[in-house]
C-alpha positions as CSV (number, residue, x, y, z in Angstrom):
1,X,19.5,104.4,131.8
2,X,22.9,103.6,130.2
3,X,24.2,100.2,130.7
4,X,27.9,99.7,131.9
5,X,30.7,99.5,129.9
6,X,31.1,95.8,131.1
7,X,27.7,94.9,129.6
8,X,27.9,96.9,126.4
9,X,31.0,94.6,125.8
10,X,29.6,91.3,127.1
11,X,26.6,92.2,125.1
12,X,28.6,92.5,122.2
13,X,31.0,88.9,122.9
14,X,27.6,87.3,123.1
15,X,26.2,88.2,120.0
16,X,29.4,88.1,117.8
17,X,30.1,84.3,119.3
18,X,33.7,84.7,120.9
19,X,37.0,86.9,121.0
20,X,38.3,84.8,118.5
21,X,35.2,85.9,116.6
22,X,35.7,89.5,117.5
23,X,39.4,89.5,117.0
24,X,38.3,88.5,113.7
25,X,36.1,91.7,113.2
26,X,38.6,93.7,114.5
27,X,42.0,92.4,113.4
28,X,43.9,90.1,115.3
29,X,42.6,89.6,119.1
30,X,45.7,88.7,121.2
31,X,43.8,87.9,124.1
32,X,41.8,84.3,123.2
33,X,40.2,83.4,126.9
34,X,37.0,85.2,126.6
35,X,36.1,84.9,130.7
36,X,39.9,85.9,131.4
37,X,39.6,89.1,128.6
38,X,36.4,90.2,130.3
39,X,37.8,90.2,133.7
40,X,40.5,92.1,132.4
41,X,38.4,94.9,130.6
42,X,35.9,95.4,133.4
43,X,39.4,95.6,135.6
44,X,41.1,98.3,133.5
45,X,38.1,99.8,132.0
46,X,37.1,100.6,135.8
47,X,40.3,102.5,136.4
48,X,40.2,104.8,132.7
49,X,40.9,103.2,129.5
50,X,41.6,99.7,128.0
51,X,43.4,99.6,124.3
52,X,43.1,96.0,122.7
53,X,46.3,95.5,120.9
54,X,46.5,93.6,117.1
55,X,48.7,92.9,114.4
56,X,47.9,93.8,110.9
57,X,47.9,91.4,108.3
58,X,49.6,92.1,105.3
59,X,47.5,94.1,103.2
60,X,46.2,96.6,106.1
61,X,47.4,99.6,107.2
62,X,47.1,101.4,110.4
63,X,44.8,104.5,109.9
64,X,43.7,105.6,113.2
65,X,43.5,104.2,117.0
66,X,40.0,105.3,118.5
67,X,36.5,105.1,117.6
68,X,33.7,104.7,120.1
69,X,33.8,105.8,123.7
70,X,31.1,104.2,126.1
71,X,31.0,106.5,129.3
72,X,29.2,106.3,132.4
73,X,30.6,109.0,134.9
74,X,34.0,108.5,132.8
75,X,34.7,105.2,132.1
76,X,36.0,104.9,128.9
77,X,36.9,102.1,126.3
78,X,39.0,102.4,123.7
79,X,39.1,99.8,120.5
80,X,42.4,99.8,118.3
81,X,40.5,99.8,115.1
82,X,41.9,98.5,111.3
83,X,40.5,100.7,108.0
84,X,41.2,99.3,104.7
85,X,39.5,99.6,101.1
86,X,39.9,95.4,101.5
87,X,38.7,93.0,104.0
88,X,41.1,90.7,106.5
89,X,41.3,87.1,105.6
90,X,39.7,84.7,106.9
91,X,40.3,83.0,109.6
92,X,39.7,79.6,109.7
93,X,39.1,76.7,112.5
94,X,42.6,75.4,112.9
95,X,44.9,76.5,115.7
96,X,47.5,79.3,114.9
97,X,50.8,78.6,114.4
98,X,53.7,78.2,117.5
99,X,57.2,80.1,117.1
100,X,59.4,78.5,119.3
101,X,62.8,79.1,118.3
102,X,64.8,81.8,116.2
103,X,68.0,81.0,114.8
104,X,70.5,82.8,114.8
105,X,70.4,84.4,118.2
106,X,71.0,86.9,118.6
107,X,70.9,88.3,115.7
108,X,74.2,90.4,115.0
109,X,73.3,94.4,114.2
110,X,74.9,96.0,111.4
111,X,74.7,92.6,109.3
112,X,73.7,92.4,105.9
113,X,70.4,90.5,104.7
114,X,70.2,87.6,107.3
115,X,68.2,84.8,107.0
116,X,66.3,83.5,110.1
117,X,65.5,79.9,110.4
118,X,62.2,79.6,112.6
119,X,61.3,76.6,114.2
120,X,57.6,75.9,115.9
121,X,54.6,74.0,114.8
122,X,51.8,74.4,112.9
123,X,53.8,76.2,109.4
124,X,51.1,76.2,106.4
125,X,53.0,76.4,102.9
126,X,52.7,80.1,101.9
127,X,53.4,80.9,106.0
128,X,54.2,84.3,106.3
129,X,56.8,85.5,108.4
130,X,56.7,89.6,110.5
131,X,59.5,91.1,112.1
132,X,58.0,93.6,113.8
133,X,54.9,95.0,111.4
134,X,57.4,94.5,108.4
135,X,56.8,91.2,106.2
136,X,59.8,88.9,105.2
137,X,60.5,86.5,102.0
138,X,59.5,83.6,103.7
139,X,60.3,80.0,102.7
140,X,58.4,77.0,103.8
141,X,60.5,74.2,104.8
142,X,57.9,71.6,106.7
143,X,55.2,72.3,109.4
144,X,58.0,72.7,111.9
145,X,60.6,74.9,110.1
146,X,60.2,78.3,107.8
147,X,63.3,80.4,106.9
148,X,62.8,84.2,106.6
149,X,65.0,87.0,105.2
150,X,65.5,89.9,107.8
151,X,66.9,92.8,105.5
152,X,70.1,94.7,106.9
153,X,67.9,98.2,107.7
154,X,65.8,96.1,110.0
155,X,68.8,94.7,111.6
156,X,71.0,98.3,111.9
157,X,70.7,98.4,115.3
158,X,71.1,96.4,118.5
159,X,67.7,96.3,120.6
160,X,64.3,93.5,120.8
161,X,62.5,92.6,118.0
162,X,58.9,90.6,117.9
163,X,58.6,88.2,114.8
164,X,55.3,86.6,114.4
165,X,54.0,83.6,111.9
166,X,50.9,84.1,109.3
167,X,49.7,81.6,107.9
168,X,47.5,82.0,104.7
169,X,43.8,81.0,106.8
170,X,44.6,83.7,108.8
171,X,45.9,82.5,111.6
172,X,48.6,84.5,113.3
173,X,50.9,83.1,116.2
174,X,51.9,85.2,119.3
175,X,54.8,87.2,119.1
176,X,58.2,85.6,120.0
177,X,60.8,88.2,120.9
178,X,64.4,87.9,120.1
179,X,67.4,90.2,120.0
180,X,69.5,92.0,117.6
181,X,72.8,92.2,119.4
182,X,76.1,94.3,118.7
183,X,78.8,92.2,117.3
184,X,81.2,90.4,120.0
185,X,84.8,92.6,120.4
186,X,87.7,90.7,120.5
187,X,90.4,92.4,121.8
188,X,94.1,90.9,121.4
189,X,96.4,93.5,122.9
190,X,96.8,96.0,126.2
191,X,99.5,98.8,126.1
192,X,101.4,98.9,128.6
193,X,100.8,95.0,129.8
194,X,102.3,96.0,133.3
195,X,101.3,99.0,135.3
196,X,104.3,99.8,138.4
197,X,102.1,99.0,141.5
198,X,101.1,102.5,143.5
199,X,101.8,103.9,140.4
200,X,98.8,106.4,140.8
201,X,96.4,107.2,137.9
202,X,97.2,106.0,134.7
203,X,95.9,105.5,130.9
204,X,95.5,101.4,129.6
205,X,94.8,100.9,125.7
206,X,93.1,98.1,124.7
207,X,93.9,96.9,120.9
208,X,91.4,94.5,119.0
209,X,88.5,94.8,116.5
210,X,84.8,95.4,116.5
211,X,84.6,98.3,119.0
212,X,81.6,100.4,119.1
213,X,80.6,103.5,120.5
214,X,78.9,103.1,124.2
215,X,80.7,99.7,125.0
216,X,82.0,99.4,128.4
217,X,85.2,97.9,129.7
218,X,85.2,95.8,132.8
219,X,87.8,95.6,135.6
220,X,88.4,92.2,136.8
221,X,85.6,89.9,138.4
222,X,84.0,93.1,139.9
223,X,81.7,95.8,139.1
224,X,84.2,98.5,137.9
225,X,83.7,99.9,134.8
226,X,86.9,101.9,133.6
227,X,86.1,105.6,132.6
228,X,86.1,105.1,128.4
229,X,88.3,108.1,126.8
230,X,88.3,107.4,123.3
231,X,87.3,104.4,121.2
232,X,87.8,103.5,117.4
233,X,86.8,100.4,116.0
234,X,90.3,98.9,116.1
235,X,91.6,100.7,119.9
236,X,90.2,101.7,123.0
237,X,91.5,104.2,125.4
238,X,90.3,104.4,129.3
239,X,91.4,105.8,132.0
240,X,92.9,103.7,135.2
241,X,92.1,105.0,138.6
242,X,95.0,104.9,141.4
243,X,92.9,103.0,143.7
244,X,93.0,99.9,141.5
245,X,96.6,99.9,140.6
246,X,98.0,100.1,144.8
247,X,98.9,96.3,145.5
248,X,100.6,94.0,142.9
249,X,99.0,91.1,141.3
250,X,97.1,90.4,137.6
251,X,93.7,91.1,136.6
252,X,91.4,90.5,133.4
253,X,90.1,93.3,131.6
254,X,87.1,92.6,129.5
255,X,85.2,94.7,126.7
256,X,81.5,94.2,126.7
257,X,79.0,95.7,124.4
258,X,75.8,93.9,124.4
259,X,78.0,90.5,123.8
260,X,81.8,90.3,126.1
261,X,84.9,89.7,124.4
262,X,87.7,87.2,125.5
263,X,89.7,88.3,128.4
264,X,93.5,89.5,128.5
265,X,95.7,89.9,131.9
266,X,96.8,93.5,133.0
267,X,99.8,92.8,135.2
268,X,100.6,95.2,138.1
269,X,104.1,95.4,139.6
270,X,104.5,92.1,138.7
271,X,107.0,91.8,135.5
272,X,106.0,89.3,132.4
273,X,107.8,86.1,132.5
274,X,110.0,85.2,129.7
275,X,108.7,82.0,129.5
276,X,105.1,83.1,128.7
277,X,103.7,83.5,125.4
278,X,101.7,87.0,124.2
279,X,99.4,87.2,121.1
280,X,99.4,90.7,120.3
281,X,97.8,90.2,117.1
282,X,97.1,87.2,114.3
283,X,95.4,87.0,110.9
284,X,92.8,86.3,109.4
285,X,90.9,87.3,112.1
286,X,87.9,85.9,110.6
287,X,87.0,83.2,108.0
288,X,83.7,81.3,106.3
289,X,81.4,78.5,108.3
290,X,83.6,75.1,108.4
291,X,85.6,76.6,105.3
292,X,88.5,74.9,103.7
293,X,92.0,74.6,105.7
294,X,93.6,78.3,106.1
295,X,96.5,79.2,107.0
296,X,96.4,81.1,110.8
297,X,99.8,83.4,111.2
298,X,100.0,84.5,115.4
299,X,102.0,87.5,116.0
300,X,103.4,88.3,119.4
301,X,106.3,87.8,122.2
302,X,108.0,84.8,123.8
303,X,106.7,82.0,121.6
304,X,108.8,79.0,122.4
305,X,110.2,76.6,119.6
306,X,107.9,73.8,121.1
307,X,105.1,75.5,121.4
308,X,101.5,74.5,120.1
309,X,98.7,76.0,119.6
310,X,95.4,75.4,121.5
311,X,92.4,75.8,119.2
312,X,88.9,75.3,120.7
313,X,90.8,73.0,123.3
314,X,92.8,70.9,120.5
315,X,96.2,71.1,119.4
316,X,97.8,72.2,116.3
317,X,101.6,71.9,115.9
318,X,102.6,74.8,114.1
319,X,104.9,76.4,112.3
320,X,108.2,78.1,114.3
321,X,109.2,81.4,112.5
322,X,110.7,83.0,115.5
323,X,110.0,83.9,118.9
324,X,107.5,86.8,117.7
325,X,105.7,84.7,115.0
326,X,104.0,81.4,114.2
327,X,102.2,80.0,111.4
328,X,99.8,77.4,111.3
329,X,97.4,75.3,109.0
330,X,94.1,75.1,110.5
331,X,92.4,71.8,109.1
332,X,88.8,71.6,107.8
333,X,88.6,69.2,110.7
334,X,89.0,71.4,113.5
335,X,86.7,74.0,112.4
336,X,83.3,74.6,114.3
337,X,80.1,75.9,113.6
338,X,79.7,78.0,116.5
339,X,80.1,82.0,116.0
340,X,83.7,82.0,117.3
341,X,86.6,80.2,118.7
342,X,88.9,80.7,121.1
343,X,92.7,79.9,121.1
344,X,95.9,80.5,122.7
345,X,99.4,79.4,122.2
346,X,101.1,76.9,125.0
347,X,105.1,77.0,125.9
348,X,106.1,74.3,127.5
349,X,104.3,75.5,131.2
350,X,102.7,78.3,130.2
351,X,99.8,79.3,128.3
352,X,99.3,82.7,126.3
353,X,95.8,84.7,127.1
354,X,92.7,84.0,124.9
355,X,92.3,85.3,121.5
356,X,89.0,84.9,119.6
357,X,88.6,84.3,115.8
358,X,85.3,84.7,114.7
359,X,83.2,82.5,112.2
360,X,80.9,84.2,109.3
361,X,77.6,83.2,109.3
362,X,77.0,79.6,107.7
363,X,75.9,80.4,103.9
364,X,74.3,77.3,103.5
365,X,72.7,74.8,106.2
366,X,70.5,71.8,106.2
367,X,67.3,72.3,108.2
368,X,65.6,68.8,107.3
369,X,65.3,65.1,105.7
370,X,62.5,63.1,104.4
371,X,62.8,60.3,105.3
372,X,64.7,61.0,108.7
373,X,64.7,57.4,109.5
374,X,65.0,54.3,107.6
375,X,65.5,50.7,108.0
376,X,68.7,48.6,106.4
377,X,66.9,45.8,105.3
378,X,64.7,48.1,102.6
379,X,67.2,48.7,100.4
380,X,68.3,51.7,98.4
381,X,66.2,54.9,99.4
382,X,65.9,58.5,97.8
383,X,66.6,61.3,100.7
384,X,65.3,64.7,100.4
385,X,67.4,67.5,102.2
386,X,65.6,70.7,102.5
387,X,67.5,73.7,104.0
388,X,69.0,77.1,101.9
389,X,71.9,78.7,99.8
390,X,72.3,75.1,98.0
391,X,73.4,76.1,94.6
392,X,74.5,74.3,91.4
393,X,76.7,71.3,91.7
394,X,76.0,71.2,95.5
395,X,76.9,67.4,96.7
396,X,75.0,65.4,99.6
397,X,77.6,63.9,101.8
398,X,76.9,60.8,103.6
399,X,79.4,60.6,106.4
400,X,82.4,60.5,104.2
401,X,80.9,59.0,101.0
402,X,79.4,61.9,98.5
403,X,76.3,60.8,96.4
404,X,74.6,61.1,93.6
405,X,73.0,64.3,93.7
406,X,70.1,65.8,92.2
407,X,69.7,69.9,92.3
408,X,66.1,71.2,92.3
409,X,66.0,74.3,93.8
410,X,68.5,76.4,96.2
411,X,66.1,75.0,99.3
412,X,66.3,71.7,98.2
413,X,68.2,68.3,96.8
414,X,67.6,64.9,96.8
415,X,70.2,62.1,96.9
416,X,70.6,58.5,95.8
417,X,71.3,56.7,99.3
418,X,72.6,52.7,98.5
419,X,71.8,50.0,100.5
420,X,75.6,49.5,101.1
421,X,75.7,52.8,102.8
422,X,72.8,51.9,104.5
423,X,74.0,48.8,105.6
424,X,77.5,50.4,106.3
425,X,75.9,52.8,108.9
426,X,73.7,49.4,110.7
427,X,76.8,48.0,111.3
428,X,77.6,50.2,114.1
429,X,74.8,49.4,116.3
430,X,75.1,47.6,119.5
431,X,73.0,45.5,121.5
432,X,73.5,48.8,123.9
433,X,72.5,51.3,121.3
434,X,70.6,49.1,119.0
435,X,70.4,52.3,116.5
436,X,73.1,54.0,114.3
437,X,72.9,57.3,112.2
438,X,74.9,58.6,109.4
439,X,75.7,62.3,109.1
440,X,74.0,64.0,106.6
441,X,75.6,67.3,104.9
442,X,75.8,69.4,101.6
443,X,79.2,70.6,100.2
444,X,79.8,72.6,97.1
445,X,83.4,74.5,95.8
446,X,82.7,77.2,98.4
447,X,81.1,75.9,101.8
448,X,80.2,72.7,103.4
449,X,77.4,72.6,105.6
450,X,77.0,71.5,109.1
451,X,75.0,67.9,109.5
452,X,71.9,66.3,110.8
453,X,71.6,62.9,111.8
454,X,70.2,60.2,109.6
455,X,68.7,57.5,111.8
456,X,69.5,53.5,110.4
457,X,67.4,50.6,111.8
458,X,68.1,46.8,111.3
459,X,67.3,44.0,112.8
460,X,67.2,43.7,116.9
461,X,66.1,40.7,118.8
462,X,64.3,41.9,122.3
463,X,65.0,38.2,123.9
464,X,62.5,35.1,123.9
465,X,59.5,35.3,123.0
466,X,56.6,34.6,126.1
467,X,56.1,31.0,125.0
468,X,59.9,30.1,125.5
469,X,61.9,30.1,128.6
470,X,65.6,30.0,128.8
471,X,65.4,26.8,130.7
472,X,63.8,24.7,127.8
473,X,66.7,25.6,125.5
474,X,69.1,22.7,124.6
475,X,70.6,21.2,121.4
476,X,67.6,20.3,119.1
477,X,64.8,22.4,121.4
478,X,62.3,24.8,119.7
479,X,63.0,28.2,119.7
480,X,61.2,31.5,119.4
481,X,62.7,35.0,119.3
482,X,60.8,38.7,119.6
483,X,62.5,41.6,117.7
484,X,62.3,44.3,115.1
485,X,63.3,43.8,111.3
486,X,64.0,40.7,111.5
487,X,62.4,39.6,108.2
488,X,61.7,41.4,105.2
489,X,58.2,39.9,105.0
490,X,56.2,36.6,106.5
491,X,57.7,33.3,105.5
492,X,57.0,29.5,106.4
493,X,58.8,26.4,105.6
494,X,57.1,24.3,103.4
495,X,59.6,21.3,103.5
496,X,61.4,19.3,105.4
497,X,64.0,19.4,106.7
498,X,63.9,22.6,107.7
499,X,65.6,25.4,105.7
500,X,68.2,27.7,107.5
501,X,66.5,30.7,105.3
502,X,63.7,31.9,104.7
503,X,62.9,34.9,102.3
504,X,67.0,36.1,103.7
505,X,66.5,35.7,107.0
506,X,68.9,33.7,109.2
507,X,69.6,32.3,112.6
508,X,72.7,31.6,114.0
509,X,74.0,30.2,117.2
510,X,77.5,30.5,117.9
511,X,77.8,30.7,114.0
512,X,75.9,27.3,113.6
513,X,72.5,28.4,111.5
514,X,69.6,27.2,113.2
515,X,66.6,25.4,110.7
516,X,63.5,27.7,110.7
517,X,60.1,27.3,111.0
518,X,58.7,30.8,109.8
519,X,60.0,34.1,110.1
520,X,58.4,37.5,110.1
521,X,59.4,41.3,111.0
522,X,58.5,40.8,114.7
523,X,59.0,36.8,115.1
524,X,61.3,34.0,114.5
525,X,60.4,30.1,115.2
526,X,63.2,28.0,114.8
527,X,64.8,24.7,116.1
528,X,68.5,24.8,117.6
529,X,71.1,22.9,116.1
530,X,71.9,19.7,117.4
531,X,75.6,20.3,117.2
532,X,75.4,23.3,119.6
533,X,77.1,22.6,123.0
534,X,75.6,23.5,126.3
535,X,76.8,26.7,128.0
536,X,77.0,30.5,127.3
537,X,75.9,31.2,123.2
538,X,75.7,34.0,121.1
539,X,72.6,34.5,119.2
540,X,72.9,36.8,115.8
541,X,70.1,37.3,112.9
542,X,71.1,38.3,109.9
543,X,68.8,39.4,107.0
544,X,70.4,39.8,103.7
545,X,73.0,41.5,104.2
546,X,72.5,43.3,107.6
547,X,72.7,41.6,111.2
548,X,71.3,41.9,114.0
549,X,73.9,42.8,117.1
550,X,74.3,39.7,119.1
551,X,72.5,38.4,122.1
552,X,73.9,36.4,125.0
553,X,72.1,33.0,126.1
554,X,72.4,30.0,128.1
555,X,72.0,26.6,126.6
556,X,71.1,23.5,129.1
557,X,72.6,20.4,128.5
């Protein structure tokens, strides 16, 4: 008699070991709970067929998709099987890599060569990563971070996309999906900007750039979608039913295509004020990540000699040519990271509708440091910035203070950070925020990156320490502080009288230094000064050069 397809298969889980174990036979087994994977192939394999799905690794190649057939009265199984003149790698003990995050995303269709910056866990150097079956030039930045290449022909056309993780043992992660998007239209223009109420059917052209074929234009808050007519890259043509056109009043007409575009006000029967500004077109409509100033010229109607523009919600005086042009200097300072910006020009009471300037994609960024934290009392430190597109000549910047710079390769740089910087960053912690951090960029002739945070420790006292209470501290009293950093190393008096610093640390009270007993990075024993006056103090350690941010406490008499 012929057994089941169920034991046939638990038969063979048994003797190979696992899943994992078979998946490693066969490919790459997706499914890793072996009671869960049974369930489900004595499920489906009772209702026809099952297919296992797998991912190749790199140097397979799909040949053919059935084998073996087990049948009892027409149950079937089907194995996805992998034929190559070479043997998949190994896989090893460790856990597979975790994709958790795909920047950017979406990703914009049509592009040229993007590169993807992956974040997860688990990244082995030589980590390979897939979009779809199709490997990428991958680039290793830390366990947590690899940057891939996705070439413009993967990237043609808007639609999902799976991207998986190899690492060298073999180890593959699951597929995280993320999109490929068609750019966002911006649209700047309508013609006519007022339709007569109860005019009856009409045409409305909508003037702006990055129109594609199949994108759809929205009526208002609601549901409508205008009937397209014609649409070029640069002007869009739809139709206007009477129905929507009866009553006065002002609607927003939006362009969507995958992503929506900034909204402009279609009047009906009710005329334009004089007083209210229209951009009907400006220039450049585009420009590099958190490039240099440029120089923004708005084209349009009613622009009032006072007026300003509002960029990403700040304002930039600029420029009055006339009342159908303005010119303005946008500073390095106002630029933003994000894929676009939105802006309008304000008259003194009224504001012009939205236009959007778009942002190229950044071509340089810093993904990581080592060390990311560091404390003020060490001294000067070497950083390591790890990211991509660094090129010759490419700077560290340290808030405001550019470094000395060494270039090793385009992923990576390392800087000379001084203790004064460090100490210049400690400074600004609190006793609310006991931490501070300096940002952390790149800049070269032709971009500046955006920043991470560099975090700066110093020294923090946490209050008394368990063997002194607050009551028992008067002029001349022992006294014992807890904290962080607040000694480079352990020190003890060895003389009297006491010393008022040891190995660069120092206690003040109220500016009076205290004499110490011993000091160490956790614990300070000291003896007040006799001189101190009962009442309200302030307590302050200071080590070297970097203090600690004050503490409040009450002296007895």
């Amino acid at each position: 008699m012929r057994r089941s397809a169920v034991a046939v298969i638990a038969s063979l889980i048994a003797r190979i070991g696992s899943v994992q174990s078979l998946g490693a036979q066969l490919g790459y087994f997706v499914v890793k709970d072996a009671r869960r994977s049974l369930a489900t192939v004595a499920d489906t394999a009772a209702k026809g067929s099952f297919p296992v799905p797998y991912s190749p690794s790199d140097h397979l190649r799909w040949l053919t998709a059935m084998t073996s057939a087990l049948r009892k009265g027409g149950i079937a199984l089907q194995l996805c099987l992998l034929a190559s003149a070479q043997s998949p790698p190994p896989v090893s003990g460790n856990p597979p890599p975790i994709v958790r995050s795909i920047s950017p995303f979406p990703i914009i269709a049509g592009s040229p060569d993007t590169r993807l910056v992956i974040g997860g866990q688990g990244f082995a150097e030589g980590a390979l990563a897939r979009l779809g079956s199709i490997p990428l030039t991958t680039t290793q930045v830390n366990a947590e971070l690899v940057t891939a290449v996705a070439p413009a022909a993967l990237i043609a056309n808007a639609g999902m996309r799976s991207l998986t993780i190899a690492n060298p043992d073999g180890q593959i992660s699951a597929a995280y999906n993320t999109g490929v998007a068609a750019p966002s239209p911006g649209v700047t223009r309508l013609e006519p900007g007022v339709i007569p109420a109860g005019e009856g059917a009409s045409t409305l052209a909508i003037n702006g750039h990055g129109f594609l074929p199949g994108l759809v234009v929205i009526w208002d808050s609601t549901d409508e979608f205008l009937t397209t007519l014609s649409v070029t890259p640069t002007r869009i043509v739809v139709a206007v039913p009477a129905h929507l056109v009866e009553r006065p009043g002002a609607v927003k007409i939006w362009v969507s295509q995958g992503r929506t575009s900034n909204p402009l006000t279609l009047r009906i029967g009710v005329p334009l004020p004089s007083t209210l500004p229209v951009i009907s077109s400006f220039s450049p409509t585009s420009g590099p990540y958190l490039g240099p100033d440029f120089v923004l010229t708005i084209n349009g109607n009613n622009f009032d000699p006072n007026a300003m523009i509002v960029w990403g919600g700040m304002g930039i005086k600029p420029t009055y040519v006339s009342g159908s042009q303005l010119v303005a200097t946008v500073p390095s300072s106002e630029q933003t990271p994000c894929p676009s910006v939105n802006f309008s020009v304000r008259n003194p009471g009224a504001d012009s509708d939205l236009a959007q300037y778009f942002v190229d994609p950044a071509p340089a960024a810093v993904l990581a440091l080592s060390p990311k934290t560091y404390s003020a009392l060490q001294g000067e430190i070497t950083l390591t910035v790890r990211g991509y597109g660094f090129s010759p000549g490419a700077v560290v910047r340290w808030d405001d203070t550019e470094t000395p710079t060494t270039f090793v390769d385009s992923s990576r740089l390392t800087a000379a950070i001084s203790g004064d910087l460090l100490i210049g960053v400690w400074i600004k912690a609190t006793q609310a925020t006991p931490r501070a951090a300096a940002r952390v960029s790149v800049v070269a002739p032709d971009y500046t990156t955006g920043w991470l945070p560099f975090e700066v420790t110093g020294p923090q006292v946490f209050g008394l320490a368990q063997d002194t209470s607050e009551t028992s501290l008067r002029p001349g009293s022992l006294l014992a502080i807890e904290g962080a950093d607040l000694a480079t190393g352990i020190f003890r008096a060895t003389s009297t009288p006491l010393p008022t610093s040891l190995g660069g640390t120092s206690l003040l009270v109220d500016g009076i230094a205290a004499q110490l007993v011993s000091v160490s990075p956790s614990r300070i024993d000291a003896r007040m000064p006799s001189d101190i006056k009962p009442g309200t103090v302030t307590l302050v350690v200071r080590v070297n050069h970097a203090a600690s941010p004050p503490v409040i406490f009450i002296i007895a008499p």
